[in-house]
C-alpha positions, -999 to +999 in steps of 0.1 A: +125+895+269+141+891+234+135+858+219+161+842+193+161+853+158+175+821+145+149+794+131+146+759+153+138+731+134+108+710+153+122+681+177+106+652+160+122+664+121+157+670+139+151+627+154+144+621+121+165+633+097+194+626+122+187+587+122+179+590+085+202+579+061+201+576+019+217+555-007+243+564-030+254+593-052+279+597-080+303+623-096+307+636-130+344+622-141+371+647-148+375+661-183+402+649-201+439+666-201+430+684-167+459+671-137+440+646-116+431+655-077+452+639-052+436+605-037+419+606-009+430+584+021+400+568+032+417+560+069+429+591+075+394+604+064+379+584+088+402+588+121+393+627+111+351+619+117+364+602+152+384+634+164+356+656+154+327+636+167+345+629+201+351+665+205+321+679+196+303+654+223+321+668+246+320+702+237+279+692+239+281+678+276+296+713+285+266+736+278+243+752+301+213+759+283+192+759+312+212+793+317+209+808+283+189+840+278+154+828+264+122+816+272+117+779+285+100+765+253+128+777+230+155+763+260+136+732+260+138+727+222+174+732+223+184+710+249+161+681+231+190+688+201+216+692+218+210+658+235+199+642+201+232+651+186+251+635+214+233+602+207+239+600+171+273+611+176+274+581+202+256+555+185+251+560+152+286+574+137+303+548+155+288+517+138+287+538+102+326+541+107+329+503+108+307+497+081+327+516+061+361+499+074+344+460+074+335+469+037+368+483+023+360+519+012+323+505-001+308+537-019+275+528-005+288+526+029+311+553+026+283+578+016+259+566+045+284+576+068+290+611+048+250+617+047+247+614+084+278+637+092+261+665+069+227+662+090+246+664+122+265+695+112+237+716+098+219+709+130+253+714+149+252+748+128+220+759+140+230+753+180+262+771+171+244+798+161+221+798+192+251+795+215+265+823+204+232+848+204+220+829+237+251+814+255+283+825+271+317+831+248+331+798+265+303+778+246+303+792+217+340+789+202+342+756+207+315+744+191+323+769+167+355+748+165+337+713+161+310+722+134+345+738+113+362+700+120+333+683+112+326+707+074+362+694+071+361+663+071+326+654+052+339+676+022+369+651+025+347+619+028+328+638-003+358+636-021+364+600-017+330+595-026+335+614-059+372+597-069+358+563-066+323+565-085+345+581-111+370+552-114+337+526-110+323+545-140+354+544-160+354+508-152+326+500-162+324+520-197+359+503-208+350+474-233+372+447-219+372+426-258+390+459-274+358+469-292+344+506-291+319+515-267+291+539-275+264+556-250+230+569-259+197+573-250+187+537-254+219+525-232+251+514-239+267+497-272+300+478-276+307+466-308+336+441-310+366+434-330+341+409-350+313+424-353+292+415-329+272+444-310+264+443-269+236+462-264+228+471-228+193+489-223+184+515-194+171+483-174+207+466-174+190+438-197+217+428-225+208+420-263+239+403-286+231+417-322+251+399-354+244+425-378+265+405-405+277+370-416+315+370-418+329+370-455+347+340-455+316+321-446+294+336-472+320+332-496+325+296-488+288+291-489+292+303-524+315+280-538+295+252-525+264+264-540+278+268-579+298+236-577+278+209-596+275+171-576+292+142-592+267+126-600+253+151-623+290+152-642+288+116-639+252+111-656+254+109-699+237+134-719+204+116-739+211+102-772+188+112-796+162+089-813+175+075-855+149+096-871+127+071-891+130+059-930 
């Protein structure tokens, strides 16, 4: 009997990396003089990840692969992700989507949700791919179908990722006192209108430099320094002694 050519990723990673999610990523902003993308619509993002994950469950509930054309191992093994997709796609998507919605668009959030999608489609991928080596035409296309909705819509909750780091960054870098703001490898360096230089090392920690004293205050300081007291212009100069006959 001909085995599947298609590599199956062990049970316990596939539990793993589908509960599994990371922290937050960031995008290069766009070069000047280049027409900015459209923005993305975060809620119409989101109602997309609902449609795709409640068809693709379904689609799931559908397959008989206790009927497919391999060995009992290998239909064991898919079943196992099969039913681990469902949950996620149950459980876990669900309570991302109203994280992101309770916090507004939060990038964090927002990117939790997107990390969890990818996993679910690349092993949505691989049971695709099984379905149609193994399965029956009727399986195949529509999970064909879902993993398509579901590439959608994370490249879409990728770009909304992307547009708001890039507008947090540009935030961020715009000195809000009208000085110039400088990056290198030490951190960044905004130097004010007066002088005055905000240093911000690689560990966030802030230094205020005062590389100068303003003129006016040296210049005062000066003037007060040269003038003479009045009570030296007020003491008289020493008569001399009447020299003696």
């Amino acid at each position: 009997m001909k085995t599947l050519a298609v590599k199956l990723i062990p049970f316990a990673l596939v539990l793993s990396s589908l509960t599994g999610w990371a922290q937050s990523p960031g995008g290069p902003p766009q070069p000047g003089g280049q027409p900015q993308p459209i923005q993305a619509n975060l809620n119409l993002i989101i109602a997309q990840v609902q449609k795709a994950a409640l068809a693709t469950n379904g689609d799931l509930g559908k397959l008989r692969i206790e009927k497919w054309k391999t060995d009992s191992d290998q239909k064991d093994q898919l079943q196992k992700m099969s039913d681990s997709i469902q949950r996620n796609l149950t459980n876990a998507v669900p309570g991302l989507i109203s994280d992101v919605q309770n916090s507004r668009g939060n990038v964090s959030a927002a990117f939790k949700l997107y990390h969890n999608i990818t996993i679910v489609y690349e092993y949505l991928t691989s049971l695709t791919d099984a379905a149609g080596v193994l399965g029956k035409k009727e399986e195949y296309e529509p999970l064909a179908a879902d993993a398509a909705a579901l590439d959608s819509a994370r490249e879409n909750l990728s770009t909304y990722i992307q547009q708001q780091a890039t507008s947090y960054e540009s935030r961020v870098r715009t000195p809000s006192s009208g000085g110039v703001s400088t990056q290198g490898r030490s951190g960044t360096t905004v130097i004010s209108k007066d002088g005055i230089r905000t240093v911000t090392g690689p560990n966030g920690v802030k230094h205020i430099i005062i590389d100068d004293v303003p003129e006016e205050t040296a210049t005062q300081r000066k003037k007060k320094t040269s003038k003479p007291s009045p009570k030296a212009a007020a003491k008289p100069s020493p008569t001399p002694a009447p020299s003696p006959k």
